[in-house]
CHARMM-style PDB file with segment names, atoms N, HN, CA, C and O in Angstrom:
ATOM      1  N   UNK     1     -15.004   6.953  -0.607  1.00  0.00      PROA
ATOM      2  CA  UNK     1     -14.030   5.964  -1.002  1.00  0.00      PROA
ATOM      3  C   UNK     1     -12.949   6.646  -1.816  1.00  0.00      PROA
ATOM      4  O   UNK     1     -13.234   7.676  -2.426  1.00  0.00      PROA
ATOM      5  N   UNK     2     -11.768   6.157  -1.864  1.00  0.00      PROA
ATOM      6  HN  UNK     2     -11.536   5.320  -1.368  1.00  0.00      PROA
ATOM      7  CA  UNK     2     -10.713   6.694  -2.674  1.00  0.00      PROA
ATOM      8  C   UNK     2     -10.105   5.499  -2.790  1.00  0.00      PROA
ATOM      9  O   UNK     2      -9.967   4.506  -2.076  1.00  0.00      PROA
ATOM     10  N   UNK     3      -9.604   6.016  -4.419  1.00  0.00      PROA
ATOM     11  HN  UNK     3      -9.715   6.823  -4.999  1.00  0.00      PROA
ATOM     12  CA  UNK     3      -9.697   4.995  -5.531  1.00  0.00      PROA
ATOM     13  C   UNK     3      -8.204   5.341  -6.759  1.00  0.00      PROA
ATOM     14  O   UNK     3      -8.139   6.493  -7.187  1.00  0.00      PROA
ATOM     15  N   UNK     4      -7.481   4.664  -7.074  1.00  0.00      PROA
ATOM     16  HN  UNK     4      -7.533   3.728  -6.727  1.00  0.00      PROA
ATOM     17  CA  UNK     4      -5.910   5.013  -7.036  1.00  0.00      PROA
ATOM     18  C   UNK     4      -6.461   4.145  -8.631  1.00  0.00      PROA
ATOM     19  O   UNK     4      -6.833   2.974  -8.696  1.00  0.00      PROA
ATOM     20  N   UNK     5      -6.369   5.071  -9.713  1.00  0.00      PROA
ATOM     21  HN  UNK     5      -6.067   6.023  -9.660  1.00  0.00      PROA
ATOM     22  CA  UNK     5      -6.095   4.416 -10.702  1.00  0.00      PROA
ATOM     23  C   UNK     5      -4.641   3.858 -11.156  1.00  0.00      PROA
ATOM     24  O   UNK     5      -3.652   4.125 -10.475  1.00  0.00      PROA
ATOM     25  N   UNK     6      -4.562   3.177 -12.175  1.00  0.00      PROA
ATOM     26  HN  UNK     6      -5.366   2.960 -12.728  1.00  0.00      PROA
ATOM     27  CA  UNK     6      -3.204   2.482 -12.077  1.00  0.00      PROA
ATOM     28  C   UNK     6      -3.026   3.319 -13.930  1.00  0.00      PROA
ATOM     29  O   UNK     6      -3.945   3.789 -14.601  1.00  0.00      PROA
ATOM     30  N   UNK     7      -1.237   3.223 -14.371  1.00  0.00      PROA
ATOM     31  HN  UNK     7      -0.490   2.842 -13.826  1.00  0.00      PROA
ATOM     32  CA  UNK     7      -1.141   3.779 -15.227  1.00  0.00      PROA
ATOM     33  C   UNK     7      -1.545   3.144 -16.439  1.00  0.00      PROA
ATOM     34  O   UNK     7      -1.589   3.739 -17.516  1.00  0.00      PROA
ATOM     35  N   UNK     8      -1.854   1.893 -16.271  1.00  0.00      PROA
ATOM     36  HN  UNK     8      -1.819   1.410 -15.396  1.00  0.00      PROA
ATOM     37  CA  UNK     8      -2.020   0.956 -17.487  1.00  0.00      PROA
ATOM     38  C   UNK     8      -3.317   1.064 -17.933  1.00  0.00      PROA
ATOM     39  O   UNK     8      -3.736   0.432 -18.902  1.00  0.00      PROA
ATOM     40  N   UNK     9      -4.183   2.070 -17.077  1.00  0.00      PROA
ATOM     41  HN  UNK     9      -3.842   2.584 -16.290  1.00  0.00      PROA
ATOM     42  CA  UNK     9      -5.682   2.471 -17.664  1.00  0.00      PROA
ATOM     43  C   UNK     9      -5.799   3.870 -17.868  1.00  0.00      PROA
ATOM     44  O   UNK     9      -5.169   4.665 -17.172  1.00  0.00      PROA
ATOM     45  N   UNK    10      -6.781   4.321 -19.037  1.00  0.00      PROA
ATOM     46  HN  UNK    10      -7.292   3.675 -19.603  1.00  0.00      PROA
ATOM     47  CA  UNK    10      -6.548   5.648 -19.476  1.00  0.00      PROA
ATOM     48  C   UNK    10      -7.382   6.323 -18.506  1.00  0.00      PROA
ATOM     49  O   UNK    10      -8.586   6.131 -18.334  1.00  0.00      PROA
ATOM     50  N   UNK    11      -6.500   7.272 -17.778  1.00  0.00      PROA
ATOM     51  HN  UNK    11      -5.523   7.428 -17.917  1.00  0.00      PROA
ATOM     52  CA  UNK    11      -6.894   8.361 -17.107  1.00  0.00      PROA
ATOM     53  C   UNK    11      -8.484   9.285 -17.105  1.00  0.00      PROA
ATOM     54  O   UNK    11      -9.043  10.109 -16.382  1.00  0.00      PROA
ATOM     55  N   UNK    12      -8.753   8.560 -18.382  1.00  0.00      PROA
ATOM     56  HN  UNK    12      -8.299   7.890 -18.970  1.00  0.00      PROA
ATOM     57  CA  UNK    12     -10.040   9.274 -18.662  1.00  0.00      PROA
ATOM     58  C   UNK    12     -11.233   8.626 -17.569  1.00  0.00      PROA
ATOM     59  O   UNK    12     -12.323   9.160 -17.361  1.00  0.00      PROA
ATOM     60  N   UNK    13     -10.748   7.354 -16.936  1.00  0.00      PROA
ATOM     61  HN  UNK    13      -9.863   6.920 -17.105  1.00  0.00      PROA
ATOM     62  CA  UNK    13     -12.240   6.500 -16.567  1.00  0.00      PROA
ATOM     63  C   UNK    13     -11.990   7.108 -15.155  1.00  0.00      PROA
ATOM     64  O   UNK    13     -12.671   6.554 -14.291  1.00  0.00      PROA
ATOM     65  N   UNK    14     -10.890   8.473 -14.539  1.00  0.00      PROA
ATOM     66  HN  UNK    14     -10.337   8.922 -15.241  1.00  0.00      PROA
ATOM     67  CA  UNK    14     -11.708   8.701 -13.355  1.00  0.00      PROA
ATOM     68  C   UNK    14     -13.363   9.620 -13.490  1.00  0.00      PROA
ATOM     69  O   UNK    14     -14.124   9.648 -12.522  1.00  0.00      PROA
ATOM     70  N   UNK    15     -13.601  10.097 -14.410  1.00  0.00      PROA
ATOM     71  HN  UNK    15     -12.983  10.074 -15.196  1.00  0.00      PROA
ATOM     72  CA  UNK    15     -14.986  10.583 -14.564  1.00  0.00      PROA
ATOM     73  C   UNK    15     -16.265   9.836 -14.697  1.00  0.00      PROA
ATOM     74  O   UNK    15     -17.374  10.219 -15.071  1.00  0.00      PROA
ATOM     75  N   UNK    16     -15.758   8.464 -14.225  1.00  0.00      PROA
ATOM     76  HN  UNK    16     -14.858   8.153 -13.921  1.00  0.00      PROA
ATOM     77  CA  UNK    16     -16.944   7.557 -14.382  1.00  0.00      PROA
ATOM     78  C   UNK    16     -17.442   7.640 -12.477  1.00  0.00      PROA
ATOM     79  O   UNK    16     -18.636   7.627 -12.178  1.00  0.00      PROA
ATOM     80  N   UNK    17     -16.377   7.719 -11.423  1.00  0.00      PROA
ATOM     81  HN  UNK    17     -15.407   7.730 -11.666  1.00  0.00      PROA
ATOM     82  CA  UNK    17     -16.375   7.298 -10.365  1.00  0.00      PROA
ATOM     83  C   UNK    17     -16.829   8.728  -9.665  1.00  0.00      PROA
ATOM     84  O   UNK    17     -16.422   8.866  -8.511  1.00  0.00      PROA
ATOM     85  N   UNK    18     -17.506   9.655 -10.134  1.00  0.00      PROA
ATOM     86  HN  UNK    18     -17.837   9.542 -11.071  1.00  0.00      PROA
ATOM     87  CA  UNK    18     -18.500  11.028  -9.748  1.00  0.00      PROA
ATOM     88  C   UNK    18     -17.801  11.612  -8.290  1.00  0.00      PROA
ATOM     89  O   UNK    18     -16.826  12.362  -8.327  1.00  0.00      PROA
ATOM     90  N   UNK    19     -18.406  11.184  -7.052  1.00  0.00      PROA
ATOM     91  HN  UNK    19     -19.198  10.574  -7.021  1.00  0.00      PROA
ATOM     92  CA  UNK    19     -17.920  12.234  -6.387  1.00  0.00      PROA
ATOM     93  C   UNK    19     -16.788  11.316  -5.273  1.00  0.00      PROA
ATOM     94  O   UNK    19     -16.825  11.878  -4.179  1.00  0.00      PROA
ATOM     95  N   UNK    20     -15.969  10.282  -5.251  1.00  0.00      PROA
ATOM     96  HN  UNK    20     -15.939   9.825  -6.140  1.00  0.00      PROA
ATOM     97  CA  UNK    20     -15.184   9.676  -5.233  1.00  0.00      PROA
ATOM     98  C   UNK    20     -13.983  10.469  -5.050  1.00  0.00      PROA
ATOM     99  O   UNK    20     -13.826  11.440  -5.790  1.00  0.00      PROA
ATOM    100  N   UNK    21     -13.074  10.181  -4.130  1.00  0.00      PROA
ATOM    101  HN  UNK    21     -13.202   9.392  -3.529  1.00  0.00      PROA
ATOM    102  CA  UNK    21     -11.549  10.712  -4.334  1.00  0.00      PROA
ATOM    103  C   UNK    21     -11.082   9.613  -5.292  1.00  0.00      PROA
ATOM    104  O   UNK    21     -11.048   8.391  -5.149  1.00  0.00      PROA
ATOM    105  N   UNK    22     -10.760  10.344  -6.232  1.00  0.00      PROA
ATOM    106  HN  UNK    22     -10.788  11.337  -6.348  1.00  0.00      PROA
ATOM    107  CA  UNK    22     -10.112   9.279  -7.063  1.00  0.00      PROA
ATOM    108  C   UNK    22      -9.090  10.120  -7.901  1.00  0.00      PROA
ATOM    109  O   UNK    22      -9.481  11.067  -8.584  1.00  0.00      PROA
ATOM    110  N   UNK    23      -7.635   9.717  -7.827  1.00  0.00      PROA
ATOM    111  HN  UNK    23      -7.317   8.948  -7.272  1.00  0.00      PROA
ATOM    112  CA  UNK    23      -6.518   9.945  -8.510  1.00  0.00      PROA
ATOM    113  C   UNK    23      -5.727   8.879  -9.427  1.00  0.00      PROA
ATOM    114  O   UNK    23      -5.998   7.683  -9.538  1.00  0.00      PROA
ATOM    115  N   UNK    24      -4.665   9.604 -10.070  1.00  0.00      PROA
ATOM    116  HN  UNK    24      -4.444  10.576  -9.980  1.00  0.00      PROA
ATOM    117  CA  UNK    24      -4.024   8.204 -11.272  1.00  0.00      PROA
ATOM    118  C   UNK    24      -2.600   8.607 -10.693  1.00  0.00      PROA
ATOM    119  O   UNK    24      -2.152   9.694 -10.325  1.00  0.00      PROA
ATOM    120  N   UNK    25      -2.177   7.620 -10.735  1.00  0.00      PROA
ATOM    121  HN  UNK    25      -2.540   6.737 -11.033  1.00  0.00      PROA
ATOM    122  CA  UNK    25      -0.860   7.417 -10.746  1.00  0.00      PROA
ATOM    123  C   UNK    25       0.107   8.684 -10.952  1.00  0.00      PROA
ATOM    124  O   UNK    25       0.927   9.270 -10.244  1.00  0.00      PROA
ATOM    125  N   UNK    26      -0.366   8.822 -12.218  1.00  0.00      PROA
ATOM    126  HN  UNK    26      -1.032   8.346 -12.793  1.00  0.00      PROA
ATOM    127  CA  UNK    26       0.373  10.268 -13.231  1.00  0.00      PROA
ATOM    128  C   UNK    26       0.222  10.992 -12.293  1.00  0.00      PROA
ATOM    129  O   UNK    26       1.271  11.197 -11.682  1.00  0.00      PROA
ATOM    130  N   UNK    27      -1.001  11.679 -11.745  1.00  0.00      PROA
ATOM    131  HN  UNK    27      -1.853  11.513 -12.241  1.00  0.00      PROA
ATOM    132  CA  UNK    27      -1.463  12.946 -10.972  1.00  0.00      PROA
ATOM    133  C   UNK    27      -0.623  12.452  -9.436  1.00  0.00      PROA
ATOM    134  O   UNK    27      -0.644  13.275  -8.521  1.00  0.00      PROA
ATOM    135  N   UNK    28      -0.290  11.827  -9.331  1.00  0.00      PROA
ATOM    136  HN  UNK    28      -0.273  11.158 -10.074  1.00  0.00      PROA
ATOM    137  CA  UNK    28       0.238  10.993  -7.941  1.00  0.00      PROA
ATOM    138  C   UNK    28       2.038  11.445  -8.235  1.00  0.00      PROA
ATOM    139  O   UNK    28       2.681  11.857  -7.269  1.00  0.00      PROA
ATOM    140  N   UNK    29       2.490  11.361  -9.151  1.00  0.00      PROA
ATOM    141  HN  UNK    29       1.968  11.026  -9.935  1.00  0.00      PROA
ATOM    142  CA  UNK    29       3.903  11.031  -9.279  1.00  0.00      PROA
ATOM    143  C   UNK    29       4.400   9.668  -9.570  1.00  0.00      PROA
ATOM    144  O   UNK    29       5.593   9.487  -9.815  1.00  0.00      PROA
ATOM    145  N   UNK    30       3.656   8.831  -9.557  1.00  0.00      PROA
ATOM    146  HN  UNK    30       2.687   8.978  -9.358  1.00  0.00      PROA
ATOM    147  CA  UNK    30       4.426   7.536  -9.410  1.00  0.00      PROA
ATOM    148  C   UNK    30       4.278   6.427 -10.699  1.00  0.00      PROA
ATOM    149  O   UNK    30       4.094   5.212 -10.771  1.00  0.00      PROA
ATOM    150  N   UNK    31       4.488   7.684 -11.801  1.00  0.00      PROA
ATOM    151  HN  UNK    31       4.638   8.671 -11.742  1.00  0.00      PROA
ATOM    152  CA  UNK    31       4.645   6.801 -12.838  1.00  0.00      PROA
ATOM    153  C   UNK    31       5.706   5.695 -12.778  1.00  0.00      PROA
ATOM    154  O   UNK    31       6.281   5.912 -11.711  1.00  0.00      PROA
ATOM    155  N   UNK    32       6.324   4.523 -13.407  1.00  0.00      PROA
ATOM    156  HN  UNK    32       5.856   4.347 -14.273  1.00  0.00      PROA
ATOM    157  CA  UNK    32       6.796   3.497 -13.303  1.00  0.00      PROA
ATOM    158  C   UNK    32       7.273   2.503 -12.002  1.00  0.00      PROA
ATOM    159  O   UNK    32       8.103   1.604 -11.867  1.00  0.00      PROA
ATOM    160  N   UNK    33       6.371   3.113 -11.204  1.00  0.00      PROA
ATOM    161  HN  UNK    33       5.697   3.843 -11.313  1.00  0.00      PROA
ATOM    162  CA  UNK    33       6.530   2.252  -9.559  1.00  0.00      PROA
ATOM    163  C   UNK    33       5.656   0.800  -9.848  1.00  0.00      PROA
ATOM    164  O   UNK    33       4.612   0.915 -10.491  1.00  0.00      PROA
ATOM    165  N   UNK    34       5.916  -0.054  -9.554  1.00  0.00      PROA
ATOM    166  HN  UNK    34       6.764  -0.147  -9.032  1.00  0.00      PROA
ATOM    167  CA  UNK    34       5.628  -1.159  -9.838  1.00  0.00      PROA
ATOM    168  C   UNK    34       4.217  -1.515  -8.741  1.00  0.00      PROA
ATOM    169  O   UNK    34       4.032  -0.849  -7.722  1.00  0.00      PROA
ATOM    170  N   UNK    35       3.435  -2.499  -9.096  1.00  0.00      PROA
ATOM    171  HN  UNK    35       3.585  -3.040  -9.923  1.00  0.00      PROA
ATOM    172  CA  UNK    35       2.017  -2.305  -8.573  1.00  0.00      PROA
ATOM    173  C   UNK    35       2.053  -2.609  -6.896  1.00  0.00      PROA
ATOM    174  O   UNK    35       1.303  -2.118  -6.052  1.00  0.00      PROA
ATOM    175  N   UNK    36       3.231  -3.637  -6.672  1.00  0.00      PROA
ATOM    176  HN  UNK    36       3.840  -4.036  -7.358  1.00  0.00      PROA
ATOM    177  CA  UNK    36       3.463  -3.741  -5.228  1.00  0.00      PROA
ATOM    178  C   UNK    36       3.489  -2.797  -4.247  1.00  0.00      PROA
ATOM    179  O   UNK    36       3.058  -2.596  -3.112  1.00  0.00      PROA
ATOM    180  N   UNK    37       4.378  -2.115  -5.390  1.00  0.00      PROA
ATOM    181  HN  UNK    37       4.728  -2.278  -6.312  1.00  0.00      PROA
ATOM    182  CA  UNK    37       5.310  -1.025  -4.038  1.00  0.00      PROA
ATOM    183  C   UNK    37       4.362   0.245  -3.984  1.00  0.00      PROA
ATOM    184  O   UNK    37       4.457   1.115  -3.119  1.00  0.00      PROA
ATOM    185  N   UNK    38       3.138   0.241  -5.345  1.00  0.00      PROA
ATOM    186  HN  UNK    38       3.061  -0.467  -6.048  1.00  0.00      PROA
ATOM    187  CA  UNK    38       2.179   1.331  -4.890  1.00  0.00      PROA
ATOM    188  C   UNK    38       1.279   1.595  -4.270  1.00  0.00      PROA
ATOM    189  O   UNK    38       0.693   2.669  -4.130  1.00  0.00      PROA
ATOM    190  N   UNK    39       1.007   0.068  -3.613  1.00  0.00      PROA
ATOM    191  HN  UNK    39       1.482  -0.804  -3.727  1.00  0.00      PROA
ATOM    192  CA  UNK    39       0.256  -0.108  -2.812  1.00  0.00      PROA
ATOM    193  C   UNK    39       0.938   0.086  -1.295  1.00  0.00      PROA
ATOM    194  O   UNK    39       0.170   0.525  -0.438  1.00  0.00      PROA
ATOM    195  N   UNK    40       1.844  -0.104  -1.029  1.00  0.00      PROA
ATOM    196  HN  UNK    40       2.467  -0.460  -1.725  1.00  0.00      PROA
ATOM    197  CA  UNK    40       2.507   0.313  -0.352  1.00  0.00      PROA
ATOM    198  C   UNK    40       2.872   1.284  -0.058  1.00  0.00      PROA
ATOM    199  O   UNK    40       3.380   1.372   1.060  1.00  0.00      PROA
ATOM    200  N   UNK    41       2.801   2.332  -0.808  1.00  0.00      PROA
ATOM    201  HN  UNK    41       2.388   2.261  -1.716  1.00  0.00      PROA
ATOM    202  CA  UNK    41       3.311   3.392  -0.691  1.00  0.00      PROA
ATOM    203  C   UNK    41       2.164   4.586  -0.077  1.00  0.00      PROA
ATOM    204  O   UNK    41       2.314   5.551   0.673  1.00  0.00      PROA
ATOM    205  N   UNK    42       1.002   4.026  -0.766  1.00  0.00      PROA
ATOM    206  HN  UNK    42       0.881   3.242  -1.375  1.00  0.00      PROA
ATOM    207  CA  UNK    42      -0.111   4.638  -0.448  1.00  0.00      PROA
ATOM    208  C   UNK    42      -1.480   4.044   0.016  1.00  0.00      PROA
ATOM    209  O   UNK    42      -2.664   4.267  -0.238  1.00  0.00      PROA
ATOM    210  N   UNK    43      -0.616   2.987   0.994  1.00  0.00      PROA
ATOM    211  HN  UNK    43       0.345   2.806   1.200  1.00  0.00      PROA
ATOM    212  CA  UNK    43      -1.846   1.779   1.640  1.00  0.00      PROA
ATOM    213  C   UNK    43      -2.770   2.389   2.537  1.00  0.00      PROA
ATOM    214  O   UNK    43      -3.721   1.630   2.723  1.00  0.00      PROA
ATOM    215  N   UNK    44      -2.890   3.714   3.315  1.00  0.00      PROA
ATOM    216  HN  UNK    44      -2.118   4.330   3.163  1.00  0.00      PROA
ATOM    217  CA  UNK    44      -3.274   4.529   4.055  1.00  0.00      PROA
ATOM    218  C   UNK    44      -5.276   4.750   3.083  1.00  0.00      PROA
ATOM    219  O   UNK    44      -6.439   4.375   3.230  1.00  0.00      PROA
ATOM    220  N   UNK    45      -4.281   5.740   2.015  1.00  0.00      PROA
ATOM    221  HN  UNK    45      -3.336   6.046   1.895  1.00  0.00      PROA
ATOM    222  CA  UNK    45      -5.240   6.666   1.161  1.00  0.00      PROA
ATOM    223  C   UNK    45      -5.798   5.510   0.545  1.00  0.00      PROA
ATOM    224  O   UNK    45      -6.941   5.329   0.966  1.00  0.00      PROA
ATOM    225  N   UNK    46      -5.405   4.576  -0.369  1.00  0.00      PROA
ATOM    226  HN  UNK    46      -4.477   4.723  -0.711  1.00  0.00      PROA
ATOM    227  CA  UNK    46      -6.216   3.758  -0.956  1.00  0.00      PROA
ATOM    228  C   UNK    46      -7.149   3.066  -0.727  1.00  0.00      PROA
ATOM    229  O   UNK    46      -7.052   2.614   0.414  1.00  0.00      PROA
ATOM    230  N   UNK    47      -8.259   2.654  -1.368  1.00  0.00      PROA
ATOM    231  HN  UNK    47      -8.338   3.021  -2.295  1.00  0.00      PROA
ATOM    232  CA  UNK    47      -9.676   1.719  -0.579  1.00  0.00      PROA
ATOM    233  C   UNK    47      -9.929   0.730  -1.727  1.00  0.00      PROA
ATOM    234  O   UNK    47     -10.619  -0.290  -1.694  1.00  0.00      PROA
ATOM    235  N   UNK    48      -8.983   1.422  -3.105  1.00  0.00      PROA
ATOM    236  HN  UNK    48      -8.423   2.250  -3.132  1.00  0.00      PROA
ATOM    237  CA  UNK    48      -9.092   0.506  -4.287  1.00  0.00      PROA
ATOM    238  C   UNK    48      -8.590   1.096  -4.965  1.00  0.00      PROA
ATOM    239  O   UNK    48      -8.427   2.313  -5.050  1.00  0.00      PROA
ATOM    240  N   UNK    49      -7.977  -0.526  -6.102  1.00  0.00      PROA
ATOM    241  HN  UNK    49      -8.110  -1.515  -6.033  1.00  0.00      PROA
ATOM    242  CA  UNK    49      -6.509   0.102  -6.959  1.00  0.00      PROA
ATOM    243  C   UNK    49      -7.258  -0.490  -8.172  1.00  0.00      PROA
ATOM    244  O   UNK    49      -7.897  -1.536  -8.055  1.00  0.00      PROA
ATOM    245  N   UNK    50      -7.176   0.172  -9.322  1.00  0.00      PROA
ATOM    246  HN  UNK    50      -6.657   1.021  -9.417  1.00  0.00      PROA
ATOM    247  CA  UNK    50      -7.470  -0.390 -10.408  1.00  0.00      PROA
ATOM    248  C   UNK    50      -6.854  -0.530 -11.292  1.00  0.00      PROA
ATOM    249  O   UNK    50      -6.971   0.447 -12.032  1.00  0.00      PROA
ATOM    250  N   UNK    51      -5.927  -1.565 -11.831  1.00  0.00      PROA
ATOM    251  HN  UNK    51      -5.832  -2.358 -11.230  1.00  0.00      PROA
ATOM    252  CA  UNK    51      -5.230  -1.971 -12.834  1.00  0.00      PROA
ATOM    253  C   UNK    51      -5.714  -3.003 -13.883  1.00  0.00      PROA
ATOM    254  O   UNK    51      -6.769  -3.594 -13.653  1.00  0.00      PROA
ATOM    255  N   UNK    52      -4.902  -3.307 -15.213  1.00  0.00      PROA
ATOM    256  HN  UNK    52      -4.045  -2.827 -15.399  1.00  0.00      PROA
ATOM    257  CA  UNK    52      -5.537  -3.987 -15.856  1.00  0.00      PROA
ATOM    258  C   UNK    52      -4.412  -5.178 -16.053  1.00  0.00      PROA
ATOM    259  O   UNK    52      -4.586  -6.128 -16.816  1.00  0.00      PROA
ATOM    260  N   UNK    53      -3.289  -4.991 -15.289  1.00  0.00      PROA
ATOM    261  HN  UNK    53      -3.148  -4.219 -14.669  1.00  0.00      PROA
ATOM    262  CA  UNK    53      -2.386  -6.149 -15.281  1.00  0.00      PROA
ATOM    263  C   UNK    53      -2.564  -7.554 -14.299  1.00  0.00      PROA
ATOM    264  O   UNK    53      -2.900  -7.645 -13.118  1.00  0.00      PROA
ATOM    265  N   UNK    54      -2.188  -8.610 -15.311  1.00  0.00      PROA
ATOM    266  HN  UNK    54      -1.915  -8.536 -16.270  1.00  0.00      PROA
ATOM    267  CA  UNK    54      -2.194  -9.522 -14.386  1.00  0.00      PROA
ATOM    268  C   UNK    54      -1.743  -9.815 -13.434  1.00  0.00      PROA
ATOM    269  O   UNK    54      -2.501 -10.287 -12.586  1.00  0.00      PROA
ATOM    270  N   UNK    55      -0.429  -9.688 -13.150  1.00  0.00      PROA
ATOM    271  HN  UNK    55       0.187  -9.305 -13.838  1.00  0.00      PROA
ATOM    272  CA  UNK    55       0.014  -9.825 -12.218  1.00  0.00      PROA
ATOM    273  C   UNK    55       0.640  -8.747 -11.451  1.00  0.00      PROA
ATOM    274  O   UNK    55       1.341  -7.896 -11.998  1.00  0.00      PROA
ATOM    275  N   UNK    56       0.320  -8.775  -9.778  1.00  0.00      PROA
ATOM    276  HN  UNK    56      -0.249  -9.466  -9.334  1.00  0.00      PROA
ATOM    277  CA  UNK    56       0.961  -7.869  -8.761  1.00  0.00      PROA
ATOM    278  C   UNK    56       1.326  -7.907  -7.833  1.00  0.00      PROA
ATOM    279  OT1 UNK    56       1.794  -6.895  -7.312  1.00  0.00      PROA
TER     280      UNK     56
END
């Protein structure tokens, strides 16, 4: 599974998700892209987005 953290969570909780592709935003480039368009952008690679905002 690969797993697209979002920037509004600290980077630290990809070490919870072990052998997982899992990247953040930051490591991605796409700091201030809004949650729509990052899903979009990377609707392919993603299987799950984790943010802590309400709305997207």
């Amino acid at each position: 599974m690969r797993i697209l953290i979002d920037e509004s969570l600290d980077v630290r909780m990809k070490k919870y998700f072990g052998d997982f592709e899992t990247y953040t935003v930051k490591y991605m480039e796409w700091l201030g892209i809004k949650n729509g368009k990052l899903l979009n952008l990377h609707r392919k690679m993603v299987l799950l987005f984790l943010s802590q905002q309400i709305r997207i």
